[in-house]
C-alpha distance (Angstrom), angle and dihedral (degrees) to the residues before:
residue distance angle dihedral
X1 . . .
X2 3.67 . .
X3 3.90 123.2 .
X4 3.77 117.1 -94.0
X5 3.93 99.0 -110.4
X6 3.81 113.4 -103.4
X7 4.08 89.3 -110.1
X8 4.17 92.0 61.5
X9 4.02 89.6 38.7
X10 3.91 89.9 79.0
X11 3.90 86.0 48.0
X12 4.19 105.1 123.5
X13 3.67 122.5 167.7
X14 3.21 91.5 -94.2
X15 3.53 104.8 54.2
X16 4.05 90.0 46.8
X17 4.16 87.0 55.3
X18 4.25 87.6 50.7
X19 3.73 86.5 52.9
X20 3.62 87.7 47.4
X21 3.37 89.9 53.4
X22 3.57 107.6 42.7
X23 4.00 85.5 52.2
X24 3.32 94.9 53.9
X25 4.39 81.2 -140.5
X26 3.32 124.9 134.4
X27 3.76 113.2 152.3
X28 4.12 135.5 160.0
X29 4.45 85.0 169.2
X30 3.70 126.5 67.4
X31 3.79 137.1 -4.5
X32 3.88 112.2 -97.5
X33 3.85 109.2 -69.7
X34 4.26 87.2 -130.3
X35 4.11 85.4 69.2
X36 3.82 105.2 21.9
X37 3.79 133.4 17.6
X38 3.38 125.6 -66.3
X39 3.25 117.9 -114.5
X40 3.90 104.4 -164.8
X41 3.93 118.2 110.0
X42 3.49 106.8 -109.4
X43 3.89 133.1 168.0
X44 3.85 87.2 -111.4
X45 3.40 102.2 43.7
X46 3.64 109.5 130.4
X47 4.03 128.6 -172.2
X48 4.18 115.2 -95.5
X49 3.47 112.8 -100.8
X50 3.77 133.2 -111.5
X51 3.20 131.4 -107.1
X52 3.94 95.3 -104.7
X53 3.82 88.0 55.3
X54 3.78 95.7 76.4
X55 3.29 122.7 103.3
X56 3.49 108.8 -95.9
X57 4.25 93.1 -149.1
X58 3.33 93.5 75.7
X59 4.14 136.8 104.9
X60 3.82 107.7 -99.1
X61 3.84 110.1 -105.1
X62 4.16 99.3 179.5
X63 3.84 109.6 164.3
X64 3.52 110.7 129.1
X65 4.27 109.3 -150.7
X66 4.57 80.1 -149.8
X67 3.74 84.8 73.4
X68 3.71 105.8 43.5
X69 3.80 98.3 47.4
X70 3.82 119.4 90.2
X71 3.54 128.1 -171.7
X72 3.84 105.3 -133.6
X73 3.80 122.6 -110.2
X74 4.19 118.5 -83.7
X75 3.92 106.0 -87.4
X76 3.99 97.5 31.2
X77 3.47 117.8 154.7
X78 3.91 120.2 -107.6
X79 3.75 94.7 -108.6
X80 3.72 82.2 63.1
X81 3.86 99.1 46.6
X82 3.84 92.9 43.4
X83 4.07 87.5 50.4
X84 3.67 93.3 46.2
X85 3.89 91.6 49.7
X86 3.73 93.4 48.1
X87 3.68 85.9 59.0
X88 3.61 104.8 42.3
X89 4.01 85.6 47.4
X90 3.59 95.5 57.4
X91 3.59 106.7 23.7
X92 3.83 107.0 109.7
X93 4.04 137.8 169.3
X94 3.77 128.4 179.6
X95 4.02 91.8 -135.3
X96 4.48 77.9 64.5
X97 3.61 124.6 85.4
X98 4.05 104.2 -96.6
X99 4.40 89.5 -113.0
X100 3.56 95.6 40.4
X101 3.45 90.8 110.3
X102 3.55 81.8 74.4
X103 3.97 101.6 70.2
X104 4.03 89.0 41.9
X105 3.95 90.3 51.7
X106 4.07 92.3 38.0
X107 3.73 84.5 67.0
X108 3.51 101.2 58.2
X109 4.04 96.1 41.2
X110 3.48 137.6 81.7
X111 3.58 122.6 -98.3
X112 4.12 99.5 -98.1
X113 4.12 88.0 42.0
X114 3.86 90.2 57.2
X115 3.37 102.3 40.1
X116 4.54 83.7 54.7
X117 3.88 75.8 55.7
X118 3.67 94.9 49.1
X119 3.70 89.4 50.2
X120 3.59 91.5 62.2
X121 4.04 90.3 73.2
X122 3.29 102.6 67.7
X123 3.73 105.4 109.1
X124 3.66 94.1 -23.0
X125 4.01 123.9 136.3
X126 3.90 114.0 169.7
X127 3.29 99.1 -86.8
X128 4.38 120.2 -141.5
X129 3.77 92.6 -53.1
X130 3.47 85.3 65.4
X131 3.27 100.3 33.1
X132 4.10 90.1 66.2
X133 3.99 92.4 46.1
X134 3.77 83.6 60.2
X135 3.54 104.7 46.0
X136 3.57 86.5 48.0
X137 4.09 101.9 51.1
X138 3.47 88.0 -120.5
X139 4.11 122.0 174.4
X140 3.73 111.8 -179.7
X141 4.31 107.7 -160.7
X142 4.12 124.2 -159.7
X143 3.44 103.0 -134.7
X144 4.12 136.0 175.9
X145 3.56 95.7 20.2
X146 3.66 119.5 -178.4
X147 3.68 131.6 172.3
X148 4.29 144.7 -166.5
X149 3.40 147.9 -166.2
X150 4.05 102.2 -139.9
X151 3.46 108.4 -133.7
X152 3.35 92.8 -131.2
X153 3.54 108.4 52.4
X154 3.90 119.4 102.7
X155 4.22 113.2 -100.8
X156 3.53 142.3 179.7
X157 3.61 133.6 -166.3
X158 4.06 83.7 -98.9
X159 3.63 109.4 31.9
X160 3.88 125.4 54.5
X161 3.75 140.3 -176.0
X162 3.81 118.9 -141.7
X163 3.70 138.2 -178.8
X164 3.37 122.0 -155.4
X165 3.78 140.1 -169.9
X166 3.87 141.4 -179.1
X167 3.61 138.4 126.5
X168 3.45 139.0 -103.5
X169 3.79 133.3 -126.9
X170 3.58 130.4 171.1
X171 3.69 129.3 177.2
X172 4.00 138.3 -167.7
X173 3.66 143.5 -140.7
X174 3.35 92.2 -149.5
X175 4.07 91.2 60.5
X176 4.22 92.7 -110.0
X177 3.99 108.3 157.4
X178 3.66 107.4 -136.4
X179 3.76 106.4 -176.0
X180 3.81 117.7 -130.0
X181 4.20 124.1 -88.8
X182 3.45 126.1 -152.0
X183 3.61 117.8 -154.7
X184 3.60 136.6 -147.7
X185 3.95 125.4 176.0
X186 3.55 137.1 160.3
X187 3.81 111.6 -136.2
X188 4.19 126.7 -162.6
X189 3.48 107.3 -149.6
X190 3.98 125.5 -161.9
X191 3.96 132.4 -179.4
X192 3.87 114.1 -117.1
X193 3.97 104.0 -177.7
X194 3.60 96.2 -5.5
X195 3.85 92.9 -58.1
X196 4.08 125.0 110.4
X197 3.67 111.9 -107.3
X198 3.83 139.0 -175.1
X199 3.84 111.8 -109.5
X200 3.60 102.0 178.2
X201 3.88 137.7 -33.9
X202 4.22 134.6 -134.6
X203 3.58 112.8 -162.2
């Protein structure tokens, strides 16, 4: 497992609830609609497009995010799980249905966290945030992730807090700077048949 970068090593409870405050963000639903699609009804909201809707001018960009993401082995740690959830939440590629974040997430949650993420289908396409990634061949990557138990956050031999940290980088065919995110959330983790699972999330 990598080393939590120095930035998120200073990370305390407190400091993740100021940057929950000062964000205003607290979220256990969808990935932010600037990376992935929205998924709030709006009047506008239109359906993600196919694959034979893209423009066909621009520079191949084929990484699928389904292929990259790997669920960790049974018995991993909750460093592990949290890390591997961060990316599988996140992750994102235009060639990828716009909610298919929410099988790769499902996997890593407990069962009332993934069915909320199951609920998010019903009618849903990606909406214009999406939309935009598409049409520009967009594939946004999770990359140096890092993750901690604070030392002063309560625990149990079931039930876990974790903070986690990376950063996020997306590129496009189409030649679309997207400037780079870093992300910070604090993850509760629980074990559902022995195995560390994500029970909800506060960015």
């Amino acid at each position: 497992m990598r080393g939590i970068p120095v930035k998120y090593k200073q990370l305390s409870a407190v400091g993740i609830l100021f940057l929950l405050l000062a964000s205003g963000c607290t979220s256990n639903t969808a990935p932010a609609a600037s990376i992935l699609p929205s998924t709030s009804a709006t009047p506008n909201e239109v359906t993600a497009p196919t694959r034979s809707d893209q423009p066909s001018t621009l520079p191949p960009l084929t990484t699928t995010v389904t292929s990259t993401i790997t669920v960790p082995p049974s018995g991993a740690d909750p460093q592990t799980v949290a890390m591997a959830w961060l990316i599988a939440y996140r992750s994102a590629s235009w060639e990828d249905d716009a909610l298919a974040w929410i099988n790769r997430a499902s996997a890593l949650a407990t069962p009332p966290l993934a069915a909320s993420y199951e609920a998010l289908r019903a009618g849903k396409g990606g909406g214009i945030a999406w939309n935009e990634f598409a049409a520009n061949h967009c594939v946004a990557t999770v990359t140096d992730t890092g993750a901690v138990i604070p030392a002063e956050a309560p625990r149990t031999d079931s039930t876990v807090a974790v903070q986690v940290g990376a950063t996020l980088v997306t590129a496009c065919g189409s030649g679309k700077a997207v400037p780079k995110e870093e992300l910070a959330v604090t993850l509760t983790l629980t074990k559902v048949d022995n195995q560390w699972k994500v029970a909800s999330h506060d960015f």
